[in-house]
C-alpha positions in Angstrom: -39.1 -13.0 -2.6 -35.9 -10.9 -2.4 -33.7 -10.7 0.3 -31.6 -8.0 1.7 -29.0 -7.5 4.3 -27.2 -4.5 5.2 -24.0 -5.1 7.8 -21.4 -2.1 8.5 -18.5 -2.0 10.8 -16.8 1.3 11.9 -12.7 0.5 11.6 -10.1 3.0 12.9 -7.7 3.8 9.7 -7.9 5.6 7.0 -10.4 5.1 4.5 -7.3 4.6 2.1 -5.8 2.5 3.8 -9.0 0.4 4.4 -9.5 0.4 0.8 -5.9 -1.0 -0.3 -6.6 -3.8 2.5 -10.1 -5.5 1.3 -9.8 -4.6 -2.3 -6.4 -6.9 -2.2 -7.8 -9.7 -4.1 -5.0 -12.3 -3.7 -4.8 -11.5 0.1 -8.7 -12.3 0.9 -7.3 -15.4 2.2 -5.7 -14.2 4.4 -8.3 -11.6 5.4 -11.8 -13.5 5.3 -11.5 -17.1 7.5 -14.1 -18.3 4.4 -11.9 -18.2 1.7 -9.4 -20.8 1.4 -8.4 -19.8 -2.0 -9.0 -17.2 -4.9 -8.0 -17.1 -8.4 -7.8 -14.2 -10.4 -9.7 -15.0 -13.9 -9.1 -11.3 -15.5 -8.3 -8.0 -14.3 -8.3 -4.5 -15.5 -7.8 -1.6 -14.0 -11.4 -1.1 -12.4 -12.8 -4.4 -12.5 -11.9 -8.3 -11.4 -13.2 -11.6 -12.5 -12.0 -14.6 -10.2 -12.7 -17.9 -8.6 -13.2 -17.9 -4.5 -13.1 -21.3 -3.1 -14.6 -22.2 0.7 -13.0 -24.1 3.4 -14.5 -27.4 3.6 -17.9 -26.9 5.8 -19.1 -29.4 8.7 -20.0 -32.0 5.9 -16.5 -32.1 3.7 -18.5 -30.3 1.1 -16.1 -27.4 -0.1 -18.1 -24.3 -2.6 -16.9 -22.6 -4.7 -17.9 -19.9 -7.4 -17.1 -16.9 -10.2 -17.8 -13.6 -8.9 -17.0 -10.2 -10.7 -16.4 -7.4 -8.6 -15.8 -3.6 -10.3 -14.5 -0.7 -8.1 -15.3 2.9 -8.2 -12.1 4.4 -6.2 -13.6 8.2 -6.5 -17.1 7.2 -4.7 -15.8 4.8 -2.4 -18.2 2.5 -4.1 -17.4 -1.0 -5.0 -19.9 -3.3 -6.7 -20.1 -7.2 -7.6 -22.1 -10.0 -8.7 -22.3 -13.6 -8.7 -21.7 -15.4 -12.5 -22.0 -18.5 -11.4 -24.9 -18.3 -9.0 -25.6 -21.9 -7.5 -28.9 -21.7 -5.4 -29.1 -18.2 -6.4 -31.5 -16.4 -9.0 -29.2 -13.5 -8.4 -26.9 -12.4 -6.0 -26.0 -8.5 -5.7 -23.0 -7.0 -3.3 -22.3 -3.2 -3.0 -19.4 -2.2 -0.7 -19.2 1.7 0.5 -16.4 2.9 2.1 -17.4 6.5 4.4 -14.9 7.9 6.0 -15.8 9.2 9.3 -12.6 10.9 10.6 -8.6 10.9 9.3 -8.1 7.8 11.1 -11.6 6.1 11.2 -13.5 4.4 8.1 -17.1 2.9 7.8 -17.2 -0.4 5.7 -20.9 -1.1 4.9 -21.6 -4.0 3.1 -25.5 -4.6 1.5 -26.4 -7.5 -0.4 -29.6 -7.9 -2.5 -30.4 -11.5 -3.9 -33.1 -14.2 -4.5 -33.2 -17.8 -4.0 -33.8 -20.4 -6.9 -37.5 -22.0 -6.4 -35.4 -25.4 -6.1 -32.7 -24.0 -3.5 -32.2 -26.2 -0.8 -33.5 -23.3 1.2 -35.3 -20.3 1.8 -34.5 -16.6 1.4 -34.9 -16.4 5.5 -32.8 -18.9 5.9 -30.3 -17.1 3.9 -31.0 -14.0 5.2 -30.3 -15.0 8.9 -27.3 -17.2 7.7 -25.8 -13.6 5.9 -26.4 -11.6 8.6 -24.6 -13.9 11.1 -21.3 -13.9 8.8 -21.1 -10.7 7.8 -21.3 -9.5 11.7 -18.1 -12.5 12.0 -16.3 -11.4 8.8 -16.6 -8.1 9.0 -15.2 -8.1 12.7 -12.5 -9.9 11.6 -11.5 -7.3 8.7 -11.5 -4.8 11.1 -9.1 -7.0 13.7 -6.8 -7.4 10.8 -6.7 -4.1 9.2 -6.2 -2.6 12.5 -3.6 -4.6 13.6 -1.5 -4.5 10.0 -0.8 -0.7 11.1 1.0 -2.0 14.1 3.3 -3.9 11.6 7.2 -3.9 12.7 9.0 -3.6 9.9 12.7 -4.4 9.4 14.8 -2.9 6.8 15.5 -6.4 4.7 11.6 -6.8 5.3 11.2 -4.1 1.9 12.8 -3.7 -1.4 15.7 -1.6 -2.2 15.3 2.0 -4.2 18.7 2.6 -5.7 17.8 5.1 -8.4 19.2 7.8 -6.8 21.6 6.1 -4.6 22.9 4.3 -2.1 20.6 1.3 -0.5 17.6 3.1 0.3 13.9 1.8 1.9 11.1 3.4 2.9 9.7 1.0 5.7 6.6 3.0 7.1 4.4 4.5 4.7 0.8 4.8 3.6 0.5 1.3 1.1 2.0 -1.0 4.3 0.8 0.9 7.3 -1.6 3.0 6.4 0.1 6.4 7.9 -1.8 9.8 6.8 0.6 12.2 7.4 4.3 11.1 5.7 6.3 8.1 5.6 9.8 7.3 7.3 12.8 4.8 6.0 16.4 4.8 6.2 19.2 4.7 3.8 22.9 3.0 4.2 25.8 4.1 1.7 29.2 3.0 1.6 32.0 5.4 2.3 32.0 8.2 -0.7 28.7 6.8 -1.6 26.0 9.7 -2.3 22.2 10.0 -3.0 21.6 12.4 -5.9 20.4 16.1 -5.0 16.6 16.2 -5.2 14.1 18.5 -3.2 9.9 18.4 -2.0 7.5 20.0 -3.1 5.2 19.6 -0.5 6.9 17.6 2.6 9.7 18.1 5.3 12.5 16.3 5.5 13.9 15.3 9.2 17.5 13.5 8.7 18.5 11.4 11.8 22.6 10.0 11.3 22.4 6.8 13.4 26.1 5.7 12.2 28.7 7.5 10.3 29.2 11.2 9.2 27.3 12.7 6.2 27.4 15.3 4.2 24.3 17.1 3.5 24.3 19.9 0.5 21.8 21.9 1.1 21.0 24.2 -1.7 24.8 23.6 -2.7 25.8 24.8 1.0 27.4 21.7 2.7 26.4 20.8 5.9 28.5 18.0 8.4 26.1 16.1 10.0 27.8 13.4 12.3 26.5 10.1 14.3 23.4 11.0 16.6 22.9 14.4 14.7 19.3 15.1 13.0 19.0 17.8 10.2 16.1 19.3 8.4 15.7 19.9 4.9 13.2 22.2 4.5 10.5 22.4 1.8 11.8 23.3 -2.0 15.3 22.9 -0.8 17.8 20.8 -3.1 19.5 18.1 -1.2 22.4 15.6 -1.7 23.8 13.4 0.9 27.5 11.9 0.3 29.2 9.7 2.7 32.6 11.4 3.8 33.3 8.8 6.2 35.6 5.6 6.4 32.4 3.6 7.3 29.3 2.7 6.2 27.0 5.7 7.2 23.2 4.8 7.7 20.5 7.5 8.5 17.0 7.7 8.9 14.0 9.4 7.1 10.7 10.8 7.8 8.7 13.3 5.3 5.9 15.3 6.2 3.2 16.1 5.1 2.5 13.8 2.7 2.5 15.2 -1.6 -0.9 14.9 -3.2 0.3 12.0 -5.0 3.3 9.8 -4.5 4.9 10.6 -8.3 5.0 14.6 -6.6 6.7 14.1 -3.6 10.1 14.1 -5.3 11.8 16.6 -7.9 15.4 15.3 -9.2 17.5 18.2 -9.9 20.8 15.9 -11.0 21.3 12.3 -13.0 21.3 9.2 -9.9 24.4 7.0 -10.3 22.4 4.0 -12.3 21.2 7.1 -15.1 24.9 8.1 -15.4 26.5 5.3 -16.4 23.5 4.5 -18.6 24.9 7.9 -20.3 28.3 6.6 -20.3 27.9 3.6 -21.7 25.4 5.2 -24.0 28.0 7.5 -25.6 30.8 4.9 -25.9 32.8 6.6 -23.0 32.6 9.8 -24.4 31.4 11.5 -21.1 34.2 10.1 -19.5 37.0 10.9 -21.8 35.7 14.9 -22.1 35.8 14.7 -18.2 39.2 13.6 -18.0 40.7 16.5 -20.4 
């Protein structure tokens, strides 16, 4: 006899953003109050092999088994399979991810399996029993999911982009929050500091100066932009910001609306500090020397 179960939950983020969350292998601990541990066995870029180990159950007796799990991220589609089956003939899971609105995502889970003749029991046994903890499980994924967008984040709380310049970090964004429309972060930068001129393709730029006194090149036009002044840099428009202060300056960030894909969103138009003195010490000091005469 086969059994079948087919759970959904309707969770309100974006379908994105849901996806990132439960297709986190190495957080399902933390996401599913089963799982006490998970080892990844092999991964490529579309597929997963690994280890999920239980909590203990109400008799110390703690399970655990290999799954593989492959993803489709086009279709929304993500399907796995037991290798090691335990009481199972077979077990089948397909996840489908339908997104219902910009900020609202269907997660429907349907599993298809059979029970080995000398399981210790019965496919309507295990049919009730998967029913009642997918309703739990998936209640919790959307408790958790939902509240991860109301993360606070601090800016030591992310890593540091210094490519172009200066100690910049984008704290709210799409991967840790699951925003649909742009991202926000800040940057600080020492007196005389600068972030190289870039522009966006596709996004706004809104400049808040929370401390110090910038200056903003806009298109090569310089702009003053003081303490408690915002700014926008418009679409296409090459930027650079340069500290022209005695203190540390630090301004916030938000871009908007978001480029089709992240590697779009900027277009560098000069060398960031870390790439020029790769070139300097590249050509023995060359650069430098020609500069000074």
């Amino acid at each position: 006899m086969i059994g079948h179960t087919d759970n959904a939950i309707e969770i309100d983020a974006p379908s994105s953003f849901v996806w990132t969350q439960t297709n986190n292998l190495r957080d399902w601990p933390n996401l599913f109050s089963e799982y006490a541990e998970i080892e990844i066995l092999e991964e490529t870029e579309n597929s997963a092999t690994f280890r999920l180990t239980m909590h203990p159950d109400d008799q110390g007796r703690v399970w655990s088994w290999v799954s593989e799990r492959h993803w489709d991220t086009e279709q929304g589609v993500v399907r796995a399979r037991r290798i090691e089956k335990g009481p199972f003939e077979f077990m089948n899971i397909t996840w489908t991810y339908r997104e219902l609105g910009p900020d609202r995502t269907e997660l429907r889970w349907v599993q298809d399996f059979e029970m080995r003749p000398d399981a210790p029991v019965d496919t309507a046994w295990m049919t009730d029993n998967i029913n009642r903890n997918s309703t739990v499980q998936l209640k919790l994924i959307k408790d958790r999911v939902e509240q991860r967008r109301r993360l606070v984040v601090g800016f030591g709380d992310v890593p540091a982009n210094r490519r172009r310049g200066g100690d910049l970090r984008t704290m709210i964004a799409p991967p840790n929050v699951g925003s649909s429309s742009g991202f926000c972060g800040a940057v600080r930068l020492a007196p005389g500091e600068r972030v190289s001129e870039h522009y966006h393709p596709y996004s706004e730029e809104y400049l808040f100066v929370a401390s110090g006194t910038l200056q903003v090149d806009l298109d090569g036009e310089p702009v003053t932009v003081p303490a408690e002044h915002a700014l926008l840099v418009p679409r296409n428009v090459r930027h650079r910001l340069i500290n022209i202060g005695d203190d540390e300056a630090l301004a916030v960030f938000q871009l908007s609306p978001l480029a089709p894909a992240p590697q779009l969103g900027h277009v560098d138009t000069e060398p960031g500090p870390e790439e020029e003195q790769a070139v300097l010490v590249g050509d023995g000091g060359a650069s430098r020397a020609g500069a000074a005469r």
